[in-house]
C-alpha positions in Angstrom: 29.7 24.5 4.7 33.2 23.3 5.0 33.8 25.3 8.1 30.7 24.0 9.2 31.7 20.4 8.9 35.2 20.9 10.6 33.5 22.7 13.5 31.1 19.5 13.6 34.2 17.6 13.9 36.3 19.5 16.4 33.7 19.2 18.7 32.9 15.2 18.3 37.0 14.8 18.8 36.4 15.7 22.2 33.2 14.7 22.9 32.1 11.0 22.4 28.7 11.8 20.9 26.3 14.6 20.9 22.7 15.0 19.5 22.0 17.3 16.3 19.4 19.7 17.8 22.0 20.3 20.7 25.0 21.6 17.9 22.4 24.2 17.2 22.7 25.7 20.5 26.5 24.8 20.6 27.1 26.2 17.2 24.5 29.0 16.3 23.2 27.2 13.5 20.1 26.0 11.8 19.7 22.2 12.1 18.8 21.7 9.0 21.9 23.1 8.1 23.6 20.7 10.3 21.6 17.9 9.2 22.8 18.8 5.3 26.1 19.0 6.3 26.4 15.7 8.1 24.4 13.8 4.8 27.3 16.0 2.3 29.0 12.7 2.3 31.9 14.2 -0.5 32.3 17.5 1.3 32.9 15.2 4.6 35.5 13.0 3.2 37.3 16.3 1.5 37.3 18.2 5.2 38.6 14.6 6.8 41.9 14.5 4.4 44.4 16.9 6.1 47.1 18.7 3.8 49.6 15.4 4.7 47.7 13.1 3.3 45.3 10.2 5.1 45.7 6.2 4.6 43.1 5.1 3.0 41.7 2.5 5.0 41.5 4.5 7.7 39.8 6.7 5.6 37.0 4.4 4.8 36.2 3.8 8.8 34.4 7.0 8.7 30.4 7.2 8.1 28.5 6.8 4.3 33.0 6.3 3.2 32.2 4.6 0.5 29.4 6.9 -1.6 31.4 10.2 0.1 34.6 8.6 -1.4 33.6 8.2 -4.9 31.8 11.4 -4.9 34.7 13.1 -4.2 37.1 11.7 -6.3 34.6 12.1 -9.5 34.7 15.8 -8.5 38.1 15.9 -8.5 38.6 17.1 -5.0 40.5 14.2 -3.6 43.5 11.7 -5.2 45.1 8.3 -4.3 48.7 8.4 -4.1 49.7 4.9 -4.5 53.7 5.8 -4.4 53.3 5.7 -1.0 53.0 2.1 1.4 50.1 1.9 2.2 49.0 4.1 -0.4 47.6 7.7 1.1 44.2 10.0 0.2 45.3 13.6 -0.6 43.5 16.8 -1.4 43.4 17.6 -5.0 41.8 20.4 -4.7 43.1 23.7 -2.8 39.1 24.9 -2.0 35.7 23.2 -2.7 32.0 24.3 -4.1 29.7 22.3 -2.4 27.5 21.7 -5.1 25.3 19.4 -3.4 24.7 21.5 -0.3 23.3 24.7 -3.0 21.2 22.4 -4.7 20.0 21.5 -1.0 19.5 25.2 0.2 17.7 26.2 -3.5 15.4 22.9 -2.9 14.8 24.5 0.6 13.9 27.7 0.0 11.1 25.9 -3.2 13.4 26.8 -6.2 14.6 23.4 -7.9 13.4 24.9 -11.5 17.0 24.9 -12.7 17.7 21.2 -10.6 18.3 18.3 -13.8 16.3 14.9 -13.5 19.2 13.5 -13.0 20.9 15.3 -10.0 17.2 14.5 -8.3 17.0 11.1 -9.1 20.9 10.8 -7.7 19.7 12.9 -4.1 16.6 10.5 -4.2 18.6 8.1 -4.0 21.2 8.9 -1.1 18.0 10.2 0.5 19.0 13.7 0.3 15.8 14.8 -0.8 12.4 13.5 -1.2 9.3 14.3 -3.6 5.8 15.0 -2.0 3.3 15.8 -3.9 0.6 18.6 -2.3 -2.9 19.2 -3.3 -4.9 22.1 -2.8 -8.5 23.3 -3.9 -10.7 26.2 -4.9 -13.4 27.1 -3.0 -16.5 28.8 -3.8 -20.0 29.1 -2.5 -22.5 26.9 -4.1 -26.4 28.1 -4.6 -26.9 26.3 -1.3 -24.4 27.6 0.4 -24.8 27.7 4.3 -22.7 27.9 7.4 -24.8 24.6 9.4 -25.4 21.5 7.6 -28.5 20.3 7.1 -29.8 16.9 8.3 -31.3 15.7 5.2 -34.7 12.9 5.7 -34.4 9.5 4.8 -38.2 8.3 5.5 -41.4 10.5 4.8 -43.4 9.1 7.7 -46.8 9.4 8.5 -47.2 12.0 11.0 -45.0 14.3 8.0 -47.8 13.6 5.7 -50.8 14.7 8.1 -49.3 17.5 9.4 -48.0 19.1 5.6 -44.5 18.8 8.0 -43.2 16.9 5.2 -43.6 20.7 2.5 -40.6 22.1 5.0 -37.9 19.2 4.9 -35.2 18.2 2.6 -35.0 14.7 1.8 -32.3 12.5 0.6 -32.3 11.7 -2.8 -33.6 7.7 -3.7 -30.4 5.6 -4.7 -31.6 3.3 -7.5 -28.2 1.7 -7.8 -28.1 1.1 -3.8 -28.1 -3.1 -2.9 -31.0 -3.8 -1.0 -31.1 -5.1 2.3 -31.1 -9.0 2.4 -34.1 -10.6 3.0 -34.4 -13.7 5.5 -36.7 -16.7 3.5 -37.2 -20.1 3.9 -35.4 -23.1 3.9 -36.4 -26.7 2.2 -36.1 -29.3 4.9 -33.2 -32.3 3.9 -35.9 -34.9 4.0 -37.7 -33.3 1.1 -34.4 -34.2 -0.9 -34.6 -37.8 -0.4 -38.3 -38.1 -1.0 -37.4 -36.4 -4.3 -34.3 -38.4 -5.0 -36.6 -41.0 -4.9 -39.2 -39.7 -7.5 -42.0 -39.2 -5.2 -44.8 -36.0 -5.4 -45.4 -33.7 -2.3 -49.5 -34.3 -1.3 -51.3 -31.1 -0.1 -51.2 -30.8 3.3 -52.9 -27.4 4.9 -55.9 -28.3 6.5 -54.8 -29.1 10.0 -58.8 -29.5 10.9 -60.0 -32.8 10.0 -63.4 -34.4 10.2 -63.4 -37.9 11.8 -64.8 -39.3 8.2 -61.4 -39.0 6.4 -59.3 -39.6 9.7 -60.8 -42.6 10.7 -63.9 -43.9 8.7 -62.2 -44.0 5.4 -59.3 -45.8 7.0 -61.4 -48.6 8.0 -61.1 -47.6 11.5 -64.3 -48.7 13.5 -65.5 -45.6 15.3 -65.5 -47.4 18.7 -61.8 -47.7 18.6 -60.2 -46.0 21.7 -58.3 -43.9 19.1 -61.6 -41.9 18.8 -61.6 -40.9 22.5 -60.8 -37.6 24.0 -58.2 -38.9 25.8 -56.3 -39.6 22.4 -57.6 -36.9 20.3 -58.0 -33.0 20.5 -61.6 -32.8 19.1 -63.1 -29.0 17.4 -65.9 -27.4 19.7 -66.7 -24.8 16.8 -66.7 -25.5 14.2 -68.1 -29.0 16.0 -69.9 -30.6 12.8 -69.0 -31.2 9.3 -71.9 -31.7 6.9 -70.1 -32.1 3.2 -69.1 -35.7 2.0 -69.0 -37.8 -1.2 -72.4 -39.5 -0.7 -72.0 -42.5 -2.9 -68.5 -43.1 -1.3 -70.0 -42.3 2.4 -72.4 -45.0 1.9 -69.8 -47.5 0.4 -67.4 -46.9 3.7 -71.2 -47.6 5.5 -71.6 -50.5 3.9 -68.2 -51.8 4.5 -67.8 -51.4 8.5 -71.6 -52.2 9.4 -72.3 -55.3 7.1 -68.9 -55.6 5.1 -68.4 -56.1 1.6 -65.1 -57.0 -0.8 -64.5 -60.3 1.4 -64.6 -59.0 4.3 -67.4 -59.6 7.3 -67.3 -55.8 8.1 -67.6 -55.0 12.3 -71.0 -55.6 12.3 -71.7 -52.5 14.0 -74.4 -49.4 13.6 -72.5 -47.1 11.9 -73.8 -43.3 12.8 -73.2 -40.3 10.8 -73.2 -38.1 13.8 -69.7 -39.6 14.7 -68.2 -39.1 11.2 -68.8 -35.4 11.2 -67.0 -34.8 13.9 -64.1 -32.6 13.3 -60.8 -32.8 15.4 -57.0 -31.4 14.7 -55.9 -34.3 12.7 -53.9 -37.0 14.4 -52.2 -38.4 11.4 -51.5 -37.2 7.6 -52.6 -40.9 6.4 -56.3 -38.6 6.1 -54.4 -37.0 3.4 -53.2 -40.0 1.6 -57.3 -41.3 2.1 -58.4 -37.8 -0.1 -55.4 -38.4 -2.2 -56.0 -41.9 -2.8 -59.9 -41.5 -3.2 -59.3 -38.7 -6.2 -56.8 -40.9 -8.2 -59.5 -43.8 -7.6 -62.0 -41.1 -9.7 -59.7 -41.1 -12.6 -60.7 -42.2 -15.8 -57.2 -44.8 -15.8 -54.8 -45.6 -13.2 -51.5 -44.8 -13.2 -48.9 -45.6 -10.4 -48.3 -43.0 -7.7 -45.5 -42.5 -4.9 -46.6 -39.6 -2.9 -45.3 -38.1 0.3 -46.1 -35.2 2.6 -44.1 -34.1 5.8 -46.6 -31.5 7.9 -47.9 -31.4 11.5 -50.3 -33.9 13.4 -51.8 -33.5 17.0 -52.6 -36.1 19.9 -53.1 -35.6 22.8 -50.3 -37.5 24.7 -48.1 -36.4 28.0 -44.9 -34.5 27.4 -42.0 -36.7 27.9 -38.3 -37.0 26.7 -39.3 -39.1 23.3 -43.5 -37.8 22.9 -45.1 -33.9 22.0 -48.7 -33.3 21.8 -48.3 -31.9 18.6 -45.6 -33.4 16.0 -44.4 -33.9 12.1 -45.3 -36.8 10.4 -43.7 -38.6 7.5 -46.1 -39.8 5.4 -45.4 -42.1 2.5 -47.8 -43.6 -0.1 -46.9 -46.0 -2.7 -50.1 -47.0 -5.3 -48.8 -49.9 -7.7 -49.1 -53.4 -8.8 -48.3 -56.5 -7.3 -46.4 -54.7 -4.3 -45.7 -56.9 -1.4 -44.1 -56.2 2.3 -40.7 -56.9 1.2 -40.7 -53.5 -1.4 -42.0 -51.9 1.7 -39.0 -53.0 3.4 -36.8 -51.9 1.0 -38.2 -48.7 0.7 -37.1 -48.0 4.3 -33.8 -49.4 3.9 -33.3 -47.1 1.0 -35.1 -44.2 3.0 -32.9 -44.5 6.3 -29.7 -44.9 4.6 -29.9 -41.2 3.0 -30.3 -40.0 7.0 -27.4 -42.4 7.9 -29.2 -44.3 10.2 -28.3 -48.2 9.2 -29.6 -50.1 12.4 -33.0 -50.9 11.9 -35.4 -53.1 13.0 -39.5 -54.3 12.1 -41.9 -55.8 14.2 -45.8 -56.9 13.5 -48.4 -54.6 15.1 -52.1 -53.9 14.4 -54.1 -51.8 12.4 -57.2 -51.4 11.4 -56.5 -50.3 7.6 -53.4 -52.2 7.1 -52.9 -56.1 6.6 -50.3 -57.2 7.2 -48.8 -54.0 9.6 -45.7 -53.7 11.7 -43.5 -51.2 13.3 -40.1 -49.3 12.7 -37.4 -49.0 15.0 -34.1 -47.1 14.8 -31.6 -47.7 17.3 -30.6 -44.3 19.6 -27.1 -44.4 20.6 -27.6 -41.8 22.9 -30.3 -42.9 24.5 -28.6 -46.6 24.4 -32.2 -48.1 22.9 -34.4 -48.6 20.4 -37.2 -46.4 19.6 -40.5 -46.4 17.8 -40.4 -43.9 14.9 -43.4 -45.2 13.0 -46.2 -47.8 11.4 -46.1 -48.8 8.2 -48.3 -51.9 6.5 -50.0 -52.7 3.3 -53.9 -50.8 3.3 -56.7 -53.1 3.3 -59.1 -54.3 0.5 -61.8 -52.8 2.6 -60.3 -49.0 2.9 -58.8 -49.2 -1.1 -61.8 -50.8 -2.7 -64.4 -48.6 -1.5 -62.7 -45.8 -3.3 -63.0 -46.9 -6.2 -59.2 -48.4 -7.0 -59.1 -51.8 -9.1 -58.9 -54.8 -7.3 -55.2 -55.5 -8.2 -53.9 -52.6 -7.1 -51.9 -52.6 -3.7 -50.8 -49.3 -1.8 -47.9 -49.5 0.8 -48.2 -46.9 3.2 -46.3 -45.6 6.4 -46.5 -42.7 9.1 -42.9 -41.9 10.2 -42.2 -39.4 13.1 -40.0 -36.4 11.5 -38.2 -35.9 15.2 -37.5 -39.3 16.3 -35.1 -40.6 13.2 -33.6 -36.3 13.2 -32.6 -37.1 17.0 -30.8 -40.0 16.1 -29.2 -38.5 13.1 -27.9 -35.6 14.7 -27.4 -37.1 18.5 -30.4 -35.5 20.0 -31.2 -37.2 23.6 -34.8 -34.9 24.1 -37.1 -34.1 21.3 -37.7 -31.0 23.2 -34.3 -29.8 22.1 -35.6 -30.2 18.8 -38.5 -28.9 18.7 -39.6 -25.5 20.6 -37.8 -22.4 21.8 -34.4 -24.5 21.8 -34.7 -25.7 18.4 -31.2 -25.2 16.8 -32.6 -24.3 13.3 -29.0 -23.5 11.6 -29.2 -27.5 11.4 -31.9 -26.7 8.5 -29.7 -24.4 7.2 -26.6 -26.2 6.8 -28.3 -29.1 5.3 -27.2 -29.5 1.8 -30.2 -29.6 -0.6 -31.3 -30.4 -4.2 -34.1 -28.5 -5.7 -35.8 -29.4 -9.0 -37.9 -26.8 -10.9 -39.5 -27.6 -13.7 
């Protein structure tokens, strides 16, 4: 190995550099055995020292000096003479064993059986060597043993079971510890939070179908109000009729709009059956709060009720960028004592603020079952006005009284739209956006919500 490394260094003296796998041609040698003898760091030191002696700084210029250096002088192969100025690195040795470069070959050719811990942890180090661990298996042929895989079945369909297909397959066997696959439900809208913050009770609301009794007549509404025309309202051609009313209570809201009754003059009109039966998709939920209202009025004792219900009503109005023919309505019923317009007010204050929406504004209107009535407007800033997003009022003796409610018991009511005040929340310009095949419903989504279980 010595020879080797002098030969190595003869032939960089006159040649500025050359690359390892060409000294194998040049030389007739294995390059690992080239590459072993370049990394013997003490052997290269000991060949570098000629029998005169070497300084030792210029000693140290050479590659890896340093570890090659103090290898070689704890082997005893090299010695500082420090008689001499500047002090000179001298062979101690007359010939060398190249330890490392035996321990290199035996690791080589897979004996390292009589290689200590500690010589490997020392070539670890200087990267001499390295440790790689190999695995191999056993093979043998299993009871199913076959040169093609199989394609095993994950479904047992129906055409398998007909045919008897199904006795020929393999399938794959059922996971029970497998997730399963997420299933998509439904979301609670944010305005259900408020209402709830607020202590109020959903109404049912699933019978889209109405009959024109508890849409209009129970409301006090005379049935020659334009409202009752087809150019307002969708109206049912089958079924056309309905037939099934409280009679006592029928003849009580007869009573009430032909002759009048509870203080009131009435409109003095003939009041036909044949018009209250008519069924129609409903244009308002306040028909809901009418049934609702009517069975608390059959209790045996009255209790205070806020009640609320968000579902879908139908006119029949002209598309535009603020108006659909069908729509959701916020309906909100209040049934207390002593309640005046003010709590009615404040109510909506309360309501709004939960939506963010802080500029609003009231105005008196008409209405046949509320006295005194007015209007809601929010303030659009995209739309740079104010719009109409509902009627609200305080129902009259003559719709309450018929029911059944005591006479000191006041109800404060309102019909909000759902997409009017959610456009202004969320910067909507066109309900259409909102509502319809470009309906962003991650909004929904997003929405933080509270739900109570009991």
């Amino acid at each position: 190995m010595s020879q080797l490394c002098e030969q190595i260094l003869k032939h960089l003296e006159k040649h500025d550099k050359v690359n390892t796998l060409s000294l194998c041609n040049i030389l007739g040698e294995d390059h690992q055995k080239i590459v072993g003898a370049l990394k013997n760091h003490e052997a290269n030191i000991y060949n570098a020292v000629p029998e005169s002696g070497v300084i030792q700084m210029d000693l140290m210029k050479l590659p890896n000096a340093k570890i090659g250096f103090s290898k070689a002088m704890s082997a005893g192969w090299i010695q500082v003479d420090k008689t001499a100025a500047p002090p000179l690195v001298k062979r101690k040795a007359l010939t060398i064993v190249d330890i490392v470069q035996e321990h290199l070959k035996k690791i080589a050719l897979g004996d390292s059986s009589k290689l200590s811990d500690k010589d490997k942890q020392e070539y670890k180090k200087r990267k001499l060597i390295q440790e790689v661990t190999i695995k191999s298996f056993n093979l043998t042929k299993g009871s199913d043993f076959k040169v093609t895989l199989d394609k095993l079945e994950t479904d047992l369909t129906t055409e398998m079971l007909t045919s008897g297909h199904w006795q020929n397959l393999k399938f794959k066997e059922y996971n029970f510890g497998a997730l399963g696959t997420f299933l998509e439900c439904g979301y609670l809208h944010p305005l259900l939070k408020i209402f709830l913050e607020m202590g109020f009770s959903e109404m049912p609301t699933n019978n889209y179908i109405e009959n024109s009794f508890w849409n209009f007549d129970t409301l006090f509404q005379p049935q020659q109000h334009p409202a009752r025309d087809a150019h307002d309202t969708f109206f049912i051609s089958d079924p056309k009729l309905s037939t099934k009313f409280p009679q006592d209570y029928l003849e009580r809201v007869k009573k009430v709009h032909s002759k009048g009754g509870y203080g009131s003059q009435g409109y003095g009109y003939d009041w036909k059956i044949e018009e209250a039966q008519k069924n129609l998709l409903r244009t308002h939920t306040t028909a809901v709060s009418a049934r609702m209202l009517y069975k608390i009025a059959q209790l045996k004792e009255f209790k205070p009720v806020k009640l609320f219900s968000i579902d879908k009503v139908f006119r029949n109005e002209t598309l535009d960028a603020t108006h659909l023919a069908e729509f959701y309505q916020v309906e909100g019923v209040i049934a207390d004592y002593n309640l005046t317009l003010g709590d009615l007010i404040g109510v909506f204050a309360e309501f709004f603020k939960k939506l963010g929406i802080t500029q609003l504004d009231f105005k008196p209107a008409y209405n046949p079952y509320t006295e005194p009535s007015m209007e809601i407007f929010c303030f659009h800033p995209g739309l740079g006005k104010w719009i109409e997003i509902g009627n609200s009022g305080i129902f009259r003796p003559e719709m309450l009284l018929p029911m059944g409610l005591p006479e000191d018991v006041c109800v404060i009511a309102w019909g909000l739209s759902l997409e009017r005040p959610t456009m202004i929340k969320y910067g909507f310009n066109n309900i259409r956006d909102l509502v319809g095949p470009k309906v962003d419903l991650e909004m929904v989504q997003r929405s933080p919500i509270c739900r109570l279980n009991k």
